[in-house]
PAZAPA-4460 file (N, C-alpha, C; in steps of 0.05 Angstrom, whole numbers, plus 32768, in hexadecimal, padded with zeros to 4 digits):
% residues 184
    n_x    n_y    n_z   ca_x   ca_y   ca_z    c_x    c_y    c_z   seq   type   mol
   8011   7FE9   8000   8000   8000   8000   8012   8019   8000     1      X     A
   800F   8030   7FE7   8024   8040   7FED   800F   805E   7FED     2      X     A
   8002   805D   7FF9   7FEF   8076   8002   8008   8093   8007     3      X     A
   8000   80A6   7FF7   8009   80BE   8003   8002   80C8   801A     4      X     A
   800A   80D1   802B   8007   80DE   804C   7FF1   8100   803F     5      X     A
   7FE2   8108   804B   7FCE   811D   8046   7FC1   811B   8060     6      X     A
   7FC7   8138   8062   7FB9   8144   807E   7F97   814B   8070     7      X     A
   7F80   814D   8082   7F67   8152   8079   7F63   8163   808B     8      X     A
   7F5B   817C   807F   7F5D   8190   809B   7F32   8196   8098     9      X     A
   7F29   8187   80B0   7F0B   818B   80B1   7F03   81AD   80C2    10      X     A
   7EF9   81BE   80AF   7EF5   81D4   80C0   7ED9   81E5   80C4    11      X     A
   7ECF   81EC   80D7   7EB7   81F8   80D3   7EA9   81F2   80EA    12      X     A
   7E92   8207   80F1   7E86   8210   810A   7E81   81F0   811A    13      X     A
   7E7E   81F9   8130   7E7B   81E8   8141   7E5A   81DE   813A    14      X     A
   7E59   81C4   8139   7E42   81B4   8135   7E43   81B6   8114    15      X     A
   7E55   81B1   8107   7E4D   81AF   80EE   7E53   8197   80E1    16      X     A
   7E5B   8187   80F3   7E60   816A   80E7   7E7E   815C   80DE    17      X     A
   7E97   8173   80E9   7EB8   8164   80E5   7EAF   814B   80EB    18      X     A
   7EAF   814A   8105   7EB1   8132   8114   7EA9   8114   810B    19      X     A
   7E96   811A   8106   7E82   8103   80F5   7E89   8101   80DB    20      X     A
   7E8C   811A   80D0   7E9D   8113   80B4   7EBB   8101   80B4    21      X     A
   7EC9   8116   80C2   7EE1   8103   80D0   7EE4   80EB   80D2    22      X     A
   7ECB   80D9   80EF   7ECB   80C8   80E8   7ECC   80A9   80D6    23      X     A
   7EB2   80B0   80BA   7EB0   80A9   80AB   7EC5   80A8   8096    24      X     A
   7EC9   80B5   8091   7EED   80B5   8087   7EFD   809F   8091    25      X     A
   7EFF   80A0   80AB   7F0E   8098   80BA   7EFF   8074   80B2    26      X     A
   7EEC   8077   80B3   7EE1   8059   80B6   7EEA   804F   809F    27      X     A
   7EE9   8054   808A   7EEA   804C   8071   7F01   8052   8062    28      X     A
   7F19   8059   806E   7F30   805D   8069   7F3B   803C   807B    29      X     A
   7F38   803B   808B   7F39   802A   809B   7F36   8012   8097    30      X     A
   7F12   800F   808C   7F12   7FF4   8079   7F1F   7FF3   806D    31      X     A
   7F28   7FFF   805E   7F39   7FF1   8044   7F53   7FFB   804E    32      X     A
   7F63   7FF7   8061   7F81   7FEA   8079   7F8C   8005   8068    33      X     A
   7F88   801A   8069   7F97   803A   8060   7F9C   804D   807F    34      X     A
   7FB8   8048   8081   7FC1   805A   8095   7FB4   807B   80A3    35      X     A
   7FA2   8074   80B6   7F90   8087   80BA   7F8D   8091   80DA    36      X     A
   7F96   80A8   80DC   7F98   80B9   80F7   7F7F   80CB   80F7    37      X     A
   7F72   80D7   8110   7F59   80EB   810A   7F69   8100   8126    38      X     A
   7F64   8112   8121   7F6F   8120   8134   7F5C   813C   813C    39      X     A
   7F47   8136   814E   7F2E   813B   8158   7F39   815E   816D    40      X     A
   7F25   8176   8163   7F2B   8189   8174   7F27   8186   818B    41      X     A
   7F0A   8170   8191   7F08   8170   81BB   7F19   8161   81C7    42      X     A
   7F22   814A   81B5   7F3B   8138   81BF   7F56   8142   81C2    43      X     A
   7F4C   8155   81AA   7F6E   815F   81A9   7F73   816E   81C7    44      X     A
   7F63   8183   81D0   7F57   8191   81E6   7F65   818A   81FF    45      X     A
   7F5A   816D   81FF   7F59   8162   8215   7F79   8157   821A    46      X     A
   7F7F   814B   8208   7FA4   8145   820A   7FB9   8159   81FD    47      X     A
   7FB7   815E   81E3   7FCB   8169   81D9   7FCB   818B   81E2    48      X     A
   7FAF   8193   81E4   7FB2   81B3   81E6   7FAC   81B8   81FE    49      X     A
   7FA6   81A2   8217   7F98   81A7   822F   7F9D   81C0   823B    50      X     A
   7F8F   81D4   8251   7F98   81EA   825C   7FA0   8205   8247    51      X     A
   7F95   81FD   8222   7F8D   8216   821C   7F7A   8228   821C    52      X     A
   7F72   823C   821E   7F62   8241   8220   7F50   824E   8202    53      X     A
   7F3C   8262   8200   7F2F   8264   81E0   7F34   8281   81D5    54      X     A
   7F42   8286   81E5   7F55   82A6   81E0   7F5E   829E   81BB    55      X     A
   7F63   82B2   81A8   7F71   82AD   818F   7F88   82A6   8194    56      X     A
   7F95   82B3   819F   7FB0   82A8   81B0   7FB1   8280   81AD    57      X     A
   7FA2   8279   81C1   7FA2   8263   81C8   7F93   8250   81AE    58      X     A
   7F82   825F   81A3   7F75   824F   818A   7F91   8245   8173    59      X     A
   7F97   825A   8174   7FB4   8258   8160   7FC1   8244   816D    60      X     A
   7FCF   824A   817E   7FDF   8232   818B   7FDC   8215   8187    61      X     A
   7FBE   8214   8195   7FAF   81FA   8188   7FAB   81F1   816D    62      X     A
   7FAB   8202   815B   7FA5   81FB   813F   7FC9   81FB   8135    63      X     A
   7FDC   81FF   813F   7FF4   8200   813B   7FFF   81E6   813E    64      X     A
   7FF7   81DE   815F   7FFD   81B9   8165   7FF3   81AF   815B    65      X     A
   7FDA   81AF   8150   7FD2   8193   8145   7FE0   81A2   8120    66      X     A
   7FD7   81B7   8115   7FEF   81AF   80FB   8005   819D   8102    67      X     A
   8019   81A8   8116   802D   81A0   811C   8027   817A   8116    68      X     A
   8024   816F   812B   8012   8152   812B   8006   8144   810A    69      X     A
   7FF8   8152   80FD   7FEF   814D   80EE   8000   8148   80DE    70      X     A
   8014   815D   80D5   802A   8161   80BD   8039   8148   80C8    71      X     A
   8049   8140   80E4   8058   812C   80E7   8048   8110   80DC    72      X     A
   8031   8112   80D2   8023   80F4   80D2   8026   80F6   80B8    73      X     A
   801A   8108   80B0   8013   8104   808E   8035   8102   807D    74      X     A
   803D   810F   8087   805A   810D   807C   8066   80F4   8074    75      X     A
   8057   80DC   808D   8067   80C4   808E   8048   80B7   8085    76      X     A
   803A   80B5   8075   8030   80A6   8063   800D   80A7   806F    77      X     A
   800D   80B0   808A   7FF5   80AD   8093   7FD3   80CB   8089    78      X     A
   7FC6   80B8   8080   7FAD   80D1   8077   7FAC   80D4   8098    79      X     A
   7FA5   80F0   8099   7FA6   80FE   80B4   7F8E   8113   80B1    80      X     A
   7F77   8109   80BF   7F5E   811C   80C7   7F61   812A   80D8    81      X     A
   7F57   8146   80D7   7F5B   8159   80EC   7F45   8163   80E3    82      X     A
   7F32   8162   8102   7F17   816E   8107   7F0C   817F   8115    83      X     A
   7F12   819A   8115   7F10   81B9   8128   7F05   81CD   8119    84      X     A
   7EF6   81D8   812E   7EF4   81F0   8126   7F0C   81F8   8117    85      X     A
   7F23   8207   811B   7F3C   821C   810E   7F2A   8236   8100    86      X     A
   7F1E   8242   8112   7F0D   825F   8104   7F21   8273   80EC    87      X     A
   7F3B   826A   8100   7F45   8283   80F0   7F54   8285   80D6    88      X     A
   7F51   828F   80BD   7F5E   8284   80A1   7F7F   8288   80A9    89      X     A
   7F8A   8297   80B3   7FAC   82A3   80B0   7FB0   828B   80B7    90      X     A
   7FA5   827C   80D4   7FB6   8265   80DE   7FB1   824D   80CF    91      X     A
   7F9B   824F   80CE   7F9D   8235   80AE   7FAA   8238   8098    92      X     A
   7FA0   8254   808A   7FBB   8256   8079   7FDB   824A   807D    93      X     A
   7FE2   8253   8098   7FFE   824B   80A4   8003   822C   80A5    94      X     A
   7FEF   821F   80AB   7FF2   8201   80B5   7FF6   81F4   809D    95      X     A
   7FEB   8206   8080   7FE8   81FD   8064   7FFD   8200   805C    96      X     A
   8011   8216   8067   8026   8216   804B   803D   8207   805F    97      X     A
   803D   81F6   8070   8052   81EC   807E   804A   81C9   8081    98      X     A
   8032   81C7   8074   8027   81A9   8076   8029   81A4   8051    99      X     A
   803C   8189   8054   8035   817F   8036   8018   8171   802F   100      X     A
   800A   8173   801E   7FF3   8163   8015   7FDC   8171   802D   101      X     A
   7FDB   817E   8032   7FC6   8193   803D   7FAB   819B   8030   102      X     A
   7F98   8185   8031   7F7F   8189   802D   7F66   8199   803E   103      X     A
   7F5D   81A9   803D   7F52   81C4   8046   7F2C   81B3   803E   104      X     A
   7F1D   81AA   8058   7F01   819D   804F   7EEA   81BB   805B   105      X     A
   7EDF   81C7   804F   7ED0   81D6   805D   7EB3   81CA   8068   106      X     A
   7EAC   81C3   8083   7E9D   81C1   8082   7E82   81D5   8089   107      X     A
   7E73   81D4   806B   7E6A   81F3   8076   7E4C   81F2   807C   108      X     A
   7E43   81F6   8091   7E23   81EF   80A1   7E1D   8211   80A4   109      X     A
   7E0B   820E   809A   7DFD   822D   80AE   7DFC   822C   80CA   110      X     A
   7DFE   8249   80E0   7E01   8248   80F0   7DE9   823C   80FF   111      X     A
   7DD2   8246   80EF   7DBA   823A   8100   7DAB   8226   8105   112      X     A
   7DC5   820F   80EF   7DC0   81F5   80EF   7DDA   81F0   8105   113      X     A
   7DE9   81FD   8103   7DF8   81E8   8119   7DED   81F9   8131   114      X     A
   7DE7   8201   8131   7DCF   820B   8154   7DC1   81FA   8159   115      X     A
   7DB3   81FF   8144   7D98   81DC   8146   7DAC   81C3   8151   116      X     A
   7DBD   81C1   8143   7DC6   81A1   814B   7DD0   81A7   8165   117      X     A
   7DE1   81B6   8175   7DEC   81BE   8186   7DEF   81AB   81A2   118      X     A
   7DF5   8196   8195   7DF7   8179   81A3   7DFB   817C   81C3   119      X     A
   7E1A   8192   81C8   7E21   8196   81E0   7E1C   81AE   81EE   120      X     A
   7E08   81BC   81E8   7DF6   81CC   81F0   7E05   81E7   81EE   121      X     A
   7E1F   81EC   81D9   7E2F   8200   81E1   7E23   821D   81D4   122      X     A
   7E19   8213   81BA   7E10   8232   81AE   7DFA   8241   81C4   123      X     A
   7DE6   8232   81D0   7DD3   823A   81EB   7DE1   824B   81F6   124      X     A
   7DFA   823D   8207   7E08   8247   821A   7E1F   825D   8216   125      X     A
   7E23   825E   81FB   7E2D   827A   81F4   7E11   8293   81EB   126      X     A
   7DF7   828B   81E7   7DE4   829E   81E1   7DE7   82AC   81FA   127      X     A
   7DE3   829E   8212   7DD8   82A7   822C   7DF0   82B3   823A   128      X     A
   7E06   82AC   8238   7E24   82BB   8232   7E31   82AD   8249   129      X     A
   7E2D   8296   824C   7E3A   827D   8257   7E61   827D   824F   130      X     A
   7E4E   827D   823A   7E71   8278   822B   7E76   8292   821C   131      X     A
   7E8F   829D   8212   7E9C   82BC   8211   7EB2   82AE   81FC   132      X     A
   7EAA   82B2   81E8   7EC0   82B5   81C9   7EBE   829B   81C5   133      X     A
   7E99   8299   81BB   7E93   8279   81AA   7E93   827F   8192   134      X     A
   7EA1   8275   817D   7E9A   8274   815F   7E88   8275   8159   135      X     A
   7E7B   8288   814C   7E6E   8293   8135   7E4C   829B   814A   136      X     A
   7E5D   82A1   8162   7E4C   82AB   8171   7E5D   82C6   8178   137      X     A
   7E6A   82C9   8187   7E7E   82E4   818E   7E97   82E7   818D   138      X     A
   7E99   82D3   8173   7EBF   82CF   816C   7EAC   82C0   8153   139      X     A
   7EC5   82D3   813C   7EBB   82C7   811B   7EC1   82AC   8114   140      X     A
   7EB8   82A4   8104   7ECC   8288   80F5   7EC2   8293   80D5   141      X     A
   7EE1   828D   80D4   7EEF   829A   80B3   7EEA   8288   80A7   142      X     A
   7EDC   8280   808D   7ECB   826F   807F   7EED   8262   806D   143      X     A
   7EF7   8252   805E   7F05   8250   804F   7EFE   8263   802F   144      X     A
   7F16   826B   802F   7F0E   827A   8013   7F0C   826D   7FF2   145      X     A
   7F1E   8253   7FFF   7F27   8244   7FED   7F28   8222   7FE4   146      X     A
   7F16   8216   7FF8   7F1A   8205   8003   7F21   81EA   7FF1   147      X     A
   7F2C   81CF   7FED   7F2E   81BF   7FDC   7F10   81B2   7FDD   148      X     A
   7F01   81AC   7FF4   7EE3   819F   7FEF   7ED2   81B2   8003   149      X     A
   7EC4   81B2   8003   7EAB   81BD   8013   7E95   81A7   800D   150      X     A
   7E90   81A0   802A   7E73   818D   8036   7E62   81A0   803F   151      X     A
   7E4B   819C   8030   7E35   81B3   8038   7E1D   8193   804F   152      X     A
   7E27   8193   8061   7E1D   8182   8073   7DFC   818F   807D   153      X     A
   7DF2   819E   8071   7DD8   81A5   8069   7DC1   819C   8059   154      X     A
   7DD5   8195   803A   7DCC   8190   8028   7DDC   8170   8020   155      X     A
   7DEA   816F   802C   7DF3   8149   8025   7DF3   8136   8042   156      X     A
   7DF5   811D   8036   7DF4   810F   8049   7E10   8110   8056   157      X     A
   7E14   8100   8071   7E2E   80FB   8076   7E3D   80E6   8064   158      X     A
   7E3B   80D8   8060   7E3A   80C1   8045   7E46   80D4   802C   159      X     A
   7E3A   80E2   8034   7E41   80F6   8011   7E5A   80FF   8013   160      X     A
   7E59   8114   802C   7E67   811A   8030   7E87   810F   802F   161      X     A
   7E8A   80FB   803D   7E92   80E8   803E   7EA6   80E2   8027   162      X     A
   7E94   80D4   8011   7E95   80CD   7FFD   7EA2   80E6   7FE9   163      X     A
   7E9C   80FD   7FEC   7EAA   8117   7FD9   7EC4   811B   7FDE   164      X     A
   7ECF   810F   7FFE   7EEF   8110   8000   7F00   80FC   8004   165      X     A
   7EEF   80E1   8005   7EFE   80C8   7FF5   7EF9   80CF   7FDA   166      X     A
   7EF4   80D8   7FCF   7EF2   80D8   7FB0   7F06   80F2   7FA4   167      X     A
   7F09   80FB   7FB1   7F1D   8119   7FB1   7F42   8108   7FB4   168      X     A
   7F35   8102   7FCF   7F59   80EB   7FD4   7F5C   80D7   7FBB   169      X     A
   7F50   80CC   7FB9   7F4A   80B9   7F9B   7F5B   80C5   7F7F   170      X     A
   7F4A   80DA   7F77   7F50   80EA   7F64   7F62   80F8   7F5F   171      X     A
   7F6C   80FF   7F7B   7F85   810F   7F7C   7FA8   80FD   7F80   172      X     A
   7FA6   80E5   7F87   7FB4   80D6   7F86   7FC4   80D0   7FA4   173      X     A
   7FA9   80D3   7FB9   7FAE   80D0   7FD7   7FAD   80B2   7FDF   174      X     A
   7FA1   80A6   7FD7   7F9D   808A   7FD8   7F9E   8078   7FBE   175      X     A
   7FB8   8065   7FC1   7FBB   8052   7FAA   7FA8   8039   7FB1   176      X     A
   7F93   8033   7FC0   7F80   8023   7FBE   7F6B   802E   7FBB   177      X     A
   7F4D   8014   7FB9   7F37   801A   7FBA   7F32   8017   7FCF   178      X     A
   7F19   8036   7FD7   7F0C   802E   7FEF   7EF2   8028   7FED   179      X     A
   7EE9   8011   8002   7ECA   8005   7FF5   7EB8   801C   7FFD   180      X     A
   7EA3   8018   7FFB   7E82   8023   7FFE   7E88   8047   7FF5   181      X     A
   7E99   804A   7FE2   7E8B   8068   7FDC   7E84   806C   7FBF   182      X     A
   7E70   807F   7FC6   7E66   8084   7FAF   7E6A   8093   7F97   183      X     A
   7E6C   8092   7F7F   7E70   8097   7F68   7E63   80AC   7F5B   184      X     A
***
């Protein structure tokens, strides 16, 4: 198996579906035995960036380690998912021109759908002002200008989704196998 290493950088408001996109990736990279890391913003949180806080300061920092992390994987052969918010374009920009094979996924939900979904009750708790510099509540998130795919997780399935960036890795010459169940 001689798979190229490619970072997947999953980005976009909170509740918009990295995660789960991520996942699925992850699943089906997997089936078919393709070297596959996911590198999750709450997880990351919790070990790699623990004790930062959501200052820009500290956002950067965090979106700095895990490039950091990411670039060491993909470099050595592994597809490398990364699933965060990263609001801000400069620092993505940055993580892009220092990461080889740097795929940019937008995932782009309206805000008032990822409110609705708002699984962990956070957009609530920044209305009522619980929380102080929530994305795309009182701190912006910078849309990609440019992005290589955009999942409109509104208007497609997760499946679809899915399926538009194994088919992107495919096409572009990220993966020298087939992966089963996507669609055409």
């Amino acid at each position: 198996m001689n798979n190229k290493g490619v970072t997947l950088w999953l980005t976009g408001l909170s509740g918009a579906g990295k995660s789960t996109i991520a996942k699925g990736i992850e699943e089906k990279l997997r089936a078919s035995k393709c070297p596959v890391e996911v590198l999750d913003g709450d997880i990351i949180r919790t070990w790699l960036s623990q004790g930062l806080g959501f200052s820009k300061k500290d956002r950067d920092t965090n979106v700095r380690r895990v490039g950091f992390v990411a670039n060491l994987l993909s470099r050595n052969g592994v597809v490398t998912i990364v699933a965060m918010i990263s609001p801000y374009r400069e620092i993505r920009a940055e993580i892009r021109a220092i990461t080889n094979n740097f795929v940019e996924i937008y995932i782009n939900t309206p805000l008032e759908v990822c409110e609705a979904r708002d699984v962990k009750g956070l957009y609530a708790k920044a209305r009522a002002g619980e929380i102080k510099g929530f994305t795309g509540i009182d701190d912006p998130y910078e849309s990609p200008l440019n992005p290589e795919i955009v999942c409109n997780t509104n208007q497609e399935t997760i499946e679809e989704s899915v399926s538009k960036v194994i088919q992107y890795l495919q096409d572009n010459g990220f993966l020298s196998i087939a992966v089963t169940g996507v669609m055409s």
